[in-house]
Structure formats: structure tokens, C-alpha cells
C-alpha positions as CSV (number, residue, x, y, z in Angstrom):
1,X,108.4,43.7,128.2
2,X,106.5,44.3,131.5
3,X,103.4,45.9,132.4
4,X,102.3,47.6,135.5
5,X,99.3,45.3,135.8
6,X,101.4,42.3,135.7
7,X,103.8,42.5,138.9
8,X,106.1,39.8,139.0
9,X,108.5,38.7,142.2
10,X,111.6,35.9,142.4
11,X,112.4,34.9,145.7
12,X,113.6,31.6,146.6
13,X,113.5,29.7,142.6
14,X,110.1,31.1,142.6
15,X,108.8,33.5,139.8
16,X,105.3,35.0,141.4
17,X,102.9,36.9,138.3
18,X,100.0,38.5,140.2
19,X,97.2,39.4,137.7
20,X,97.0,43.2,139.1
21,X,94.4,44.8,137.5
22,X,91.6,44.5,140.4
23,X,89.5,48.1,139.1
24,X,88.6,46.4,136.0
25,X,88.4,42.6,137.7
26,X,91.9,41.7,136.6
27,X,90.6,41.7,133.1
28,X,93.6,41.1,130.5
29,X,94.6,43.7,127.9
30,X,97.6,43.5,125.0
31,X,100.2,44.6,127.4
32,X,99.3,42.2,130.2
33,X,99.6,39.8,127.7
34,X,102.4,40.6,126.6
35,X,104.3,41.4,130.0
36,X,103.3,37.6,131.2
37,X,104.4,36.0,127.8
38,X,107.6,37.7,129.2
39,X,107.3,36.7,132.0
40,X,106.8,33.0,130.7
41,X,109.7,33.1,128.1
42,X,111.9,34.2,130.9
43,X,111.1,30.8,133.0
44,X,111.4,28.9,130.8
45,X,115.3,29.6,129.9
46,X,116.6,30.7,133.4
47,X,117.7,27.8,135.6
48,X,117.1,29.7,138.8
49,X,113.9,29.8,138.3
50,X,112.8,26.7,139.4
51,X,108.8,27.5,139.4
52,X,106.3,30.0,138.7
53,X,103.4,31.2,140.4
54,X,100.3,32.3,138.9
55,X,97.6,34.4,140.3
56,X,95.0,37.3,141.1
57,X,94.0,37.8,144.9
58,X,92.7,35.4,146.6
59,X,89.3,36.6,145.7
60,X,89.6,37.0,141.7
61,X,91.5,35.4,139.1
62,X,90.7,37.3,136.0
63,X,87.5,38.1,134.2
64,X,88.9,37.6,131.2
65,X,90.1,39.4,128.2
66,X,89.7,43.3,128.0
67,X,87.0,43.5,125.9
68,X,87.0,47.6,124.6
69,X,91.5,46.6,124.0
70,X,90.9,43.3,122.7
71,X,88.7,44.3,119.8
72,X,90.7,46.5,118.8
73,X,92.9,46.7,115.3
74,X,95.9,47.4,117.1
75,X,95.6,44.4,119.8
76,X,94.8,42.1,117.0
77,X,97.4,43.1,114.8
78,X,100.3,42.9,117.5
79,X,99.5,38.9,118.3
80,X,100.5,39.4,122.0
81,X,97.8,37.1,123.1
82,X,98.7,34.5,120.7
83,X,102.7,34.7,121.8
84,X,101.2,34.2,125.1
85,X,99.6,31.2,124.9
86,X,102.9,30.0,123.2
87,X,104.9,31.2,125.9
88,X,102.4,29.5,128.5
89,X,102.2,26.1,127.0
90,X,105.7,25.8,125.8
91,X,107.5,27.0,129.4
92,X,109.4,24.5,130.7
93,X,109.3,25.5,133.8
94,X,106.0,24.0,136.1
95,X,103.6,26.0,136.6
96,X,101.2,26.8,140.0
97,X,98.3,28.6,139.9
98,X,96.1,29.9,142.4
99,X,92.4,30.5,141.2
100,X,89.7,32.7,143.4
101,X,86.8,34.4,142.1
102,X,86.0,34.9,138.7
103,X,88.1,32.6,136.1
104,X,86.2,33.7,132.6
105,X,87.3,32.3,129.1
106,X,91.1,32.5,129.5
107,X,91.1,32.8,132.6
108,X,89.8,29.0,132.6
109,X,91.3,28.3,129.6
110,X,95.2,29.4,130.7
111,X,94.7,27.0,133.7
112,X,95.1,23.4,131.2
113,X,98.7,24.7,130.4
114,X,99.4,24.8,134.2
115,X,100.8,21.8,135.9
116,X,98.8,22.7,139.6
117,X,95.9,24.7,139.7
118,X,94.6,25.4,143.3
119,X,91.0,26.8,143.7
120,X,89.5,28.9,146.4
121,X,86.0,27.5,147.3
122,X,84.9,30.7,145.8
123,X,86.8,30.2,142.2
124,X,83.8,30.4,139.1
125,X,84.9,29.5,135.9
126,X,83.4,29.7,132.7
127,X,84.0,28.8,129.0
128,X,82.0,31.3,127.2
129,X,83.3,31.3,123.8
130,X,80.3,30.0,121.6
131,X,77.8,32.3,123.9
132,X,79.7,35.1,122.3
133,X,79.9,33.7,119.1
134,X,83.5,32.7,119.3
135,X,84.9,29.0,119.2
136,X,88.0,27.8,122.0
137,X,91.0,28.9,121.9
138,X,94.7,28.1,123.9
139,X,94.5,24.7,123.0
140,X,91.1,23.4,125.0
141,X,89.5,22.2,122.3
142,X,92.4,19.3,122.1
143,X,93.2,19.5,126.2
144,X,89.7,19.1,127.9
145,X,88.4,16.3,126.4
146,X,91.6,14.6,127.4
147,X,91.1,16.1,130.8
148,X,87.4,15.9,131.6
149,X,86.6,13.1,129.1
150,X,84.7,14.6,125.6
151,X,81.4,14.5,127.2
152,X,81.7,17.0,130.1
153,X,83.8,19.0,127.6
154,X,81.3,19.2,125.6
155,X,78.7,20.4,128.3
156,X,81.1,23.0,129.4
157,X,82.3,24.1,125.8
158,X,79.3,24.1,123.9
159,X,76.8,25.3,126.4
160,X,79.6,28.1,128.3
161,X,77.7,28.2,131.3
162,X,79.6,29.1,134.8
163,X,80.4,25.7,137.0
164,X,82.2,26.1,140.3
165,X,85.3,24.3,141.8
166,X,84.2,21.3,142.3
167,X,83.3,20.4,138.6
168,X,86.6,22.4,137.6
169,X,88.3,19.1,139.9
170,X,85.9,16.5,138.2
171,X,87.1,18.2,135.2
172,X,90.5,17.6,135.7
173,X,91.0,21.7,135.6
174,X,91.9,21.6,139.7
175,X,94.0,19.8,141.7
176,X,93.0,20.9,145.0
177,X,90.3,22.9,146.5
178,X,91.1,25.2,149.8
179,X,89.4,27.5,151.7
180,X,89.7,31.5,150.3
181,X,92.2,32.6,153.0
182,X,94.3,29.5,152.6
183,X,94.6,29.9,148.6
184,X,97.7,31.7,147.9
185,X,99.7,30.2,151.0
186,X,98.9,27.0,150.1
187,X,99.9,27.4,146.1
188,X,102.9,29.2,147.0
189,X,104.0,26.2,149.6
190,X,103.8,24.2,146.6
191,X,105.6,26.1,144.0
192,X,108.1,26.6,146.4
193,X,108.8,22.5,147.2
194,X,108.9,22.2,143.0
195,X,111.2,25.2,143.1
196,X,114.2,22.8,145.5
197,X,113.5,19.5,143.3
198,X,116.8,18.9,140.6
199,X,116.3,21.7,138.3
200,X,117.0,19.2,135.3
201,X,114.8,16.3,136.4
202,X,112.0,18.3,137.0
203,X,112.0,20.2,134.0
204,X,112.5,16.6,131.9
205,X,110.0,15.3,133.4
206,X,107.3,18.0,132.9
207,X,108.5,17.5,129.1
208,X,108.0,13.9,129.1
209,X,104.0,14.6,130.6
210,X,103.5,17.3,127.9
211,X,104.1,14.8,125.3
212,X,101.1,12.8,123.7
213,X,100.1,10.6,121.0
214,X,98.2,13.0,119.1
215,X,98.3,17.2,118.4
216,X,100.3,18.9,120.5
217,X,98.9,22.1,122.9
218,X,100.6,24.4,120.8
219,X,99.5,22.2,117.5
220,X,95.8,22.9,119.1
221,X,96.5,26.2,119.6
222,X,97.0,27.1,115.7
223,X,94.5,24.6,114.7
224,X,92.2,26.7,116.6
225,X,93.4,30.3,116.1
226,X,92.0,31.1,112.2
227,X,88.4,30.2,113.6
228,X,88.4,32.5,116.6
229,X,90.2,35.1,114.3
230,X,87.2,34.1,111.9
231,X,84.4,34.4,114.2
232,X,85.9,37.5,115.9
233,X,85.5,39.7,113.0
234,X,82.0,38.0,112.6
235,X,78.8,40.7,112.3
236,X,77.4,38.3,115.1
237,X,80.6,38.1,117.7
238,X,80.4,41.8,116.7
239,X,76.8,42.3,117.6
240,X,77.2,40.7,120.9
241,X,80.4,42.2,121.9
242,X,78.6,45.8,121.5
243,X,75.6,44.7,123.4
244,X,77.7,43.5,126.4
245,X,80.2,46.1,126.1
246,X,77.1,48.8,126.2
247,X,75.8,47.6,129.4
């Protein structure tokens, strides 16, 4: 399934998703989700696609979900969002992403089941989720402790409070940090080296790094979802997702 806000280009090994919703600040709605889970589930099992590239404009990322489409019974009830983060963390194809602007709650979140995330000095990022009365979700309650260590995790988890890119990179969120009109040239440059490497031996290798002693991302991931299904039909998630969504 596509969707018009998702636009997706193969050239070269390279699958390019551009986030393409700019009048609403790229924020995600059921079909976006389901268009890149797609998108995702098609990388992963084509050979020719040796990479995929990830991005907004080089000035936004994604603001998040679509509030007003992802309250609703119908977005809920078709799990798109949860087959996405499936489809995300279980591609076996490596994943580049190129972050600008605003990177909000998946938008930040999306990024640990990337395998390169470049950041415009401009990229915020923020992991609201217990600000609106929500707990994590896509795995990051299991993926940025191991990343940032569990007591900048906790800072950034618990208090939701926006950090710029350089505490995303001492969060192990980033790789590399590049000026705004360098971003997506400099991303794509790198997807497109991954995208010549031996199809097999990269793709076994990013399996062998996605492996771990403990859960699993996608074990995480449905540790996590009947909590933030929980909290999400909460009176007070409710309460404050009317009082932003009235603003």
C-alpha cells in the first residue's frame, strides 16, 4: 500500500522514503504508516535493494504522529502503526536516515531501528510520551538505555523534554552531525556506498548486530504496546490530547 505523503524513489540499490507531508510538519497518519511499513517490508525481501533512505527535507523530519487520525477508532483498530514498527525493526535491509527540524516522539523514536542517522545542526528531538500521559513505545524503552546508558535514558524518557543534536550523538541516537544544506547529500552518499557492498554480507551482518543477550526490539515493542494502548484510552492522555489538539 502507498500513500501520497510517503513518496518513495529506487535508483542505484537505493530505496529513498521522503516523509511528504510538509502543511501539517510531516506529521504521520494511518496511511503514512502504512505506505512506509510497505515500503519497509519491500526492502527487506528484494535483493536489489541494497539500502534505504529515510527522510523529511532537510529542515523537518516529522512532528510526530497525526494527532486528530491517530485517536481515532478506525486508526487504532487497523494496527498500521504497530505493523510499522515491525516492518522498521525487522528490515533486513540497513537503514539511513537523514534528520532536520523537528524529530517528535516517533520521529525520535523510529531513528533506534536505523543503522545511520545523520542530523542537521537544526535536528530537535523529543520523547514526549509520559508528558502526554503515554509510556514509550517502538522498542526504546529496551533500545536507549543500551544506547545512551539507563541514566540519560532516563532524563530524556521520563522528563520528554526537547534536546538538540548533540545530545541525540551522546545518546547514541546520531552518528554524524552536518550542516542543514549538507544533510540529505551527505545521507544519501552513504546509503549509496552500503547500497554496492555484497548484498549477502551486508545484510548478515546487520543481523548478527541486531542480535542481543536479552529482549529483542520487536520483543520490546510488544512488551510495550498494551501500556500505551492502556494509557491511550486513559481519561488523562485523553484530557491532554484535547487540550493540545484545541490549541
Amino acid at each position: 500500500m502507498s500513500d501520497a505523503n510517503v513518496v518513495e524513489i529506487l535508483n542505484a540499490g537505493v530505496l529513498s522514503l521522503e516523509l511528504s507531508r510538509r502543511a501539517k510538519k510531516n506529521a504521520i497518519t494511518t496511511e503514512m504508516y502504512a505506505g512506509l511499513a510497505s515500503a519497509f517490508e519491500r526492502a527487506s525481501d528484494d535483493p536489489e535493494i541494497g539500502a534505504v533512505l529515510l527522510h523529511g527535507q532537510p529542515d523537518l523530519f516529522t512532528s510526530g504522529n497525526d494527532l486528530g487520525n491517530f485517536l481515532s477508532p478506525e486508526a487504532r483498530a487497523s494496527g498500521a502503526g504497530h505493523r510499522f514498527l515491525h516492518a522498521i525493526a525487522g528490515c533486513r535491509a540497513p537503514i539511513v536516515a537523514a534528520v532536520g527540524g523537528h524529530a517528535i516522539g516517533i520521529g525520535t523514536t523510529m531513528l533506534m531501528h536505523c543503522d545511520i542517522v545523520v542530523a542537521a545542526t537544526s535536528a530537535r528531538f523529543q520523547l514526549p510520551f509520559v508528558k502526554l500521559g503515554l509510556s514509550p513505545e517502538a522498542g526504546s524503552s529496551m533500545l536507549l538505555p543500551l544506547m545512551a546508558g539507563p541514566r540519560l535514558a532516563a532524563e530524556l524518557l521520563l522528563l520528554g523534554d526537547a534536546f538538540d543534536a548533540n545530545t541525540a550523538k551522546e545518546a547514541g541516537i546520531v552518528n554524524t552531525i552536518v550542516k542543514e544544506d549538507q544533510l540529505l547529500a551527505h545521507a544519501l552518499a552513504l546509503a549509496e556506498r552500503l547500497a554496492v557492498q555484497p548484498r549477502d554480507a551486508l545484510r548478515t551482518t546487520k543481523a548478527l548486530l541486531k542480535r542481543s543477550l536479552g529482549r529483542t526490539a520487536l520483543e520490546a515493542i510488544e512488551d510495550e504496546y498494551p501500556d500505551f494502548e492502556r494509557l491511550l484510552a486513559s481519561d488523562e492522555a485523553r484530557a491532554i490530547f484535547r487540550s493540545f489538539l484545541a490549541r
